[in-house]
N, C-alpha and C positions, 0 to 999 in steps of 0.2 A: 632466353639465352642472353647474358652478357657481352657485351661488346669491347674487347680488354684492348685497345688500342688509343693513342694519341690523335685525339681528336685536331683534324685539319680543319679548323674554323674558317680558314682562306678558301676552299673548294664548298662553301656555304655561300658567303657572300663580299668576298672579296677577289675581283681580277688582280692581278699586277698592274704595279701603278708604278712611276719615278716617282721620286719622293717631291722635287720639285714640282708633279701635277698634284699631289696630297697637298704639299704645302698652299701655292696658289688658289688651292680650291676652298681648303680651309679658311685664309684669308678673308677670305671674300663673303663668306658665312661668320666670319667673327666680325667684321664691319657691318653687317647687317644685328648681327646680336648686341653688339655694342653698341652702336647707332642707334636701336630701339629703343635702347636702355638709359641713354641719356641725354640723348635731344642732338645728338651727333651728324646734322644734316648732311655732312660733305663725306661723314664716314657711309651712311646709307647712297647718297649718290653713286661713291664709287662702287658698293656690292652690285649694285643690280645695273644693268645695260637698259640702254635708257626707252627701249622699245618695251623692255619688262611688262608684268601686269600679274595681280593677284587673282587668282580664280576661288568664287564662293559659290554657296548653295542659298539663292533668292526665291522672294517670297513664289509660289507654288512650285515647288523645287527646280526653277529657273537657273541657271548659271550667269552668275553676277560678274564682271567681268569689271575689276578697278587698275586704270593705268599707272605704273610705277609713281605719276607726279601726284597725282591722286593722293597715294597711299603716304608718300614723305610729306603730304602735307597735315596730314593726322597729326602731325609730332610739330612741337615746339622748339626752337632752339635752345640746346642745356636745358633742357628742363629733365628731370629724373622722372621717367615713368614706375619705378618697382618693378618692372619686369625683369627676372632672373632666368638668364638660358644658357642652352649645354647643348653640344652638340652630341646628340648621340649617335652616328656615324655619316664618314662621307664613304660613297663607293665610288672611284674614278674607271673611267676607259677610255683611252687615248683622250681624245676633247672633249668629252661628255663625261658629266658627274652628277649625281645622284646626292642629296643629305636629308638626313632628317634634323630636327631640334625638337627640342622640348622648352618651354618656357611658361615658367609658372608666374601666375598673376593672383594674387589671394588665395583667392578658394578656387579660383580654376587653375587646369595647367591646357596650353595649348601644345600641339602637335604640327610644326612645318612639315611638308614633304616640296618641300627645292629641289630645281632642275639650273644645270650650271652650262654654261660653255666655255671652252676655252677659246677666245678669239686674239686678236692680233696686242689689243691692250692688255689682254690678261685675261679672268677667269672672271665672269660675270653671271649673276642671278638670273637666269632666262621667267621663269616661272617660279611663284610661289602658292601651297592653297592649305589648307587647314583642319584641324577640328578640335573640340574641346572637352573639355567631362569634367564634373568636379572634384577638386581634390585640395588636401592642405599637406603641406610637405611637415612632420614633424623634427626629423634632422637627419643628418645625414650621419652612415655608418663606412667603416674599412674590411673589407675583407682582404685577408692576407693570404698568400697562396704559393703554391713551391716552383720555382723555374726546372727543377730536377725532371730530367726525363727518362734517367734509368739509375738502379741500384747501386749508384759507384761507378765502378769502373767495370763490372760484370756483367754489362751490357743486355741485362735484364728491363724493359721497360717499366718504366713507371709514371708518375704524374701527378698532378691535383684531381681529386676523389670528384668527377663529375656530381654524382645523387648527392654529395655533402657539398658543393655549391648551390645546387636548386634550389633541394627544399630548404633551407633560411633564406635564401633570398628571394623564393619567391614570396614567404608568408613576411618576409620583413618589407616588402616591397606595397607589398598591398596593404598593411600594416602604417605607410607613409614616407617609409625611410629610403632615401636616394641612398647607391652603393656604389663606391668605387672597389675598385681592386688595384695590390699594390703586390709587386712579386721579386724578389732581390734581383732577379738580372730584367724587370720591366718586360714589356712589349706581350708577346704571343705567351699565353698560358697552357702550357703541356700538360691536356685534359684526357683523364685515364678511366678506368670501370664506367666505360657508360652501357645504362641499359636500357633500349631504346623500347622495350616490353613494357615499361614505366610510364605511363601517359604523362607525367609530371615532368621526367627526362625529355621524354622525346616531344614537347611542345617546346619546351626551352632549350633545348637542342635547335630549334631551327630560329628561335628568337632571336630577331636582328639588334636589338639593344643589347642583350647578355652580350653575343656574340663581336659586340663590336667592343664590350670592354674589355672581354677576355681577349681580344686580339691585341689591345695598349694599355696593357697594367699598365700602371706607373712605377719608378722607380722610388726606392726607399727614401732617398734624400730630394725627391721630389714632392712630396710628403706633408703638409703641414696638417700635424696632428693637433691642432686648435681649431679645425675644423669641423672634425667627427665629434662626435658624441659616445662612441665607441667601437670597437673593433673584433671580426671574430675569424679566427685560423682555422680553415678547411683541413680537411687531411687528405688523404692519400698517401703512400708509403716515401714518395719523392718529398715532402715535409721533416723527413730522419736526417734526409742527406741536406737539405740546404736552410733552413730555416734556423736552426739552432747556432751556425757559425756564423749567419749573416750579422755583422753589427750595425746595419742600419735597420735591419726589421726588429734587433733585440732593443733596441732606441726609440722606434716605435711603439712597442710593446708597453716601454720602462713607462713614457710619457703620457700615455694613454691612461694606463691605470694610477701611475704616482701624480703627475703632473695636471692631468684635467679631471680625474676623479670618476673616468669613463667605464662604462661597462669593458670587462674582458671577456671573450667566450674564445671558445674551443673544443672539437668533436676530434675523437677517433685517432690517429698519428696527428691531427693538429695540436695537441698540447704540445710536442716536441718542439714548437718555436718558443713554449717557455721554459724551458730547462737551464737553459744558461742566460736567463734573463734577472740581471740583478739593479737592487733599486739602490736609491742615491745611498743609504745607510750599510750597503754593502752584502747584506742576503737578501737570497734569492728569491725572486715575486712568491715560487711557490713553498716556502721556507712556513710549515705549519698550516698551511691551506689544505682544506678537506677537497680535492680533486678524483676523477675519473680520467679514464682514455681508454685508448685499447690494450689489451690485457695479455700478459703473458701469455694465459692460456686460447687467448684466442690468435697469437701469435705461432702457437705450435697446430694449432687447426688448418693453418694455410699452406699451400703446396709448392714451398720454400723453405731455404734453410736457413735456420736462424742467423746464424754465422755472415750473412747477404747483410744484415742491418748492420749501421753501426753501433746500435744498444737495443736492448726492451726498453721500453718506453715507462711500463710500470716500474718496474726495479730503478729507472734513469731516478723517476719522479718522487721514489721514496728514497731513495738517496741524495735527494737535495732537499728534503726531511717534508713531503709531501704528504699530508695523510688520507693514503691511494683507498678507495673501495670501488667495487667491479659487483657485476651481476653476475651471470652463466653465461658462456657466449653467446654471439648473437642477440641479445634479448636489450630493451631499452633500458638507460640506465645515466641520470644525470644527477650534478651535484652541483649546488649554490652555495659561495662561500661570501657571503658579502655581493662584492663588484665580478664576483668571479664565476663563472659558468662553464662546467665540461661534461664533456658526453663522452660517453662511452665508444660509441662505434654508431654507422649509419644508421643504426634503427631509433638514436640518440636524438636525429637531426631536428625532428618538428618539435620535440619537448624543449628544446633545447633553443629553439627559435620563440617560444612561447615563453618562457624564462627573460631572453634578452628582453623581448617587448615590455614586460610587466616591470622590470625593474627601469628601464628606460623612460617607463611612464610615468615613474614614480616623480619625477619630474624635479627629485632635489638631490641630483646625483653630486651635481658641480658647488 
């Protein structure tokens, strides 16, 4: 059974918080990430409270136990260690906070799990402990995603196609590629068709990293498409209503493919963020590009009236002179034109992840 609702990612893992405890808590995790990172003694001092201490696993699985000065003495002043981190979520409750990070060091990436307090001077590192695994980061990708939560004004729910977020990110993820998400109105991502009968859904359904991106896209103009290496638009039907007006995601798009030379992808209603997307010469990206999406005909299969979108999607795409081909419904069905990658509809999703990686590997996109 389907579960056709807007996924509340907050009743997962997120209490209410003041923005003021988010903020302070963050703070204080990015002095310690940054402090790490570049020999920042007095920024480490301030993260962690000075009673702090790391917890490891010592020789015959003993608990090692290094005090805060201990550990700031590991570091040199300004010196650059390489260490590159992100927080991948804080969870607050009234004075107690929870983070995790990730921080990758060559071929390994490490994993914090931080415990915070709020005390009288602010928000301080009570506890940090660890673990590692090997890995090398290949680059980093965008996924673009709809703020749209229903049909217009028809008050029909809709969203970002939960199964067409998964599976490319899961297979790109493991693959090496760090992902953000970027959504024209930012922050909570309005998550739709989830099907929790999907072992693949429903593991990354309760995944606390997904979960904490999809809860702060970023904004468009927050954005710096020199970053990615390429970029790929999720669908769900909420991708008709916002994606295509938005001019900061159409800007994203333009630069990504004209500007860095980046992979494009797109499944299902997600080519609809490239319809009105035109490049510095004035036609449109998809102006003679051999392209797929979802198909008229499988537009009339669903238990809706056409009249609810604001266009088909195929007829959109061949009229900004697309050269549109489709399978039978339902069935997988992707096309490569170049830098450019589309799928048909969710059964689209893993070919369609296996496409980006191969050309991404190709390693002379840029």
């Amino acid at each position: 059974m389907k579960w056709m609702f807007c996924l509340l990612l907050s009743s997962l893992t997120l209490v209410a918080m003041p923005q003021d405890n988010y903020a302070g808590a963050k703070a204080a995790v990015m002095d310690y990430i940054e402090g790490t990172a570049h020999g920042e003694l007095d920024q480490l001092r301030n993260a962690f409270h000075p009673m702090a201490a790391l917890y490891t696993v010592g020789q015959g699985d003993s608990i090692r136990r290094i005090p805060i000065d201990t550990y700031i003495g590991y570091f040199k002043p300004g010196r650059e260690t390489g260490r590159q981190g992100h927080i991948v979520s804080i969870d607050v409750v009234n004075n107690a906070a929870s983070a995790i990070v990730e921080i990758d060091m060559g071929d390994r990436r490490f994993t914090d799990y931080i415990l915070l307090l709020r005390l009288h001077d602010g928000w301080k590192i009570i506890q940090k402990s660890y673990t590692n695994e090997p890995y090398q980061r290949k680059g980093k990708l965008l996924f673009v995603v709809s703020s749209a939560d229903t049909y217009g004004e028809t008050g029909y729910t809709t969203g970002a196609h939960f199964g067409e977020i998964v599976e490319p990110y899961d297979r790109l993820s493991k693959a090496g590629y760090e992902i953000d998400f970027v959504s024209p109105e930012g922050g909570m991502v309005p998550v739709h068709y989830v099907d929790l009968q999907d072992p693949l859904q429903r593991s990354n359904f309760y995944d606390h990293k997904l979960n904490s991106k999809l809860k702060r896209s970023l904004l468009p103009e927050a954005v710096d498409v020199a970053a990615y290496d390429g970029l790929y638009l999720a669908g769900g039907s909420g991708a008709m209503f916002d994606l295509p007006a938005d001019e900061g995601t159409r800007e994203i798009i333009r630069a990504m493919y004209e500007d860095q030379q980046g992979v494009v992808a797109a499944v299902c209603h997600g080519p609809a963020g490239l319809v009105d997307v035109k490049l510095s010469g004035g036609n449109y990206l998809v102006d003679g590009k051999e392209v797929s999406a979802f198909t008229n005909a499988e537009e009339g299969n669903l238990d809706r009236k056409r009249e609810v979108l604001p266009f088909l999607l195929e007829s959109k795409l061949k009229e900004r002179g697309a050269k549109f081909s489709g399978a039978a419904p339902g069935q997988p069905h992707v096309v490569v034109d170049g830098r450019l990658v589309t799928g048909q509809n969710p059964a689209s999703c893993a070919q369609l992840a296996e496409e980006m990686i191969r050309l991404l590997e190709v390693g002379n996109l840029r």
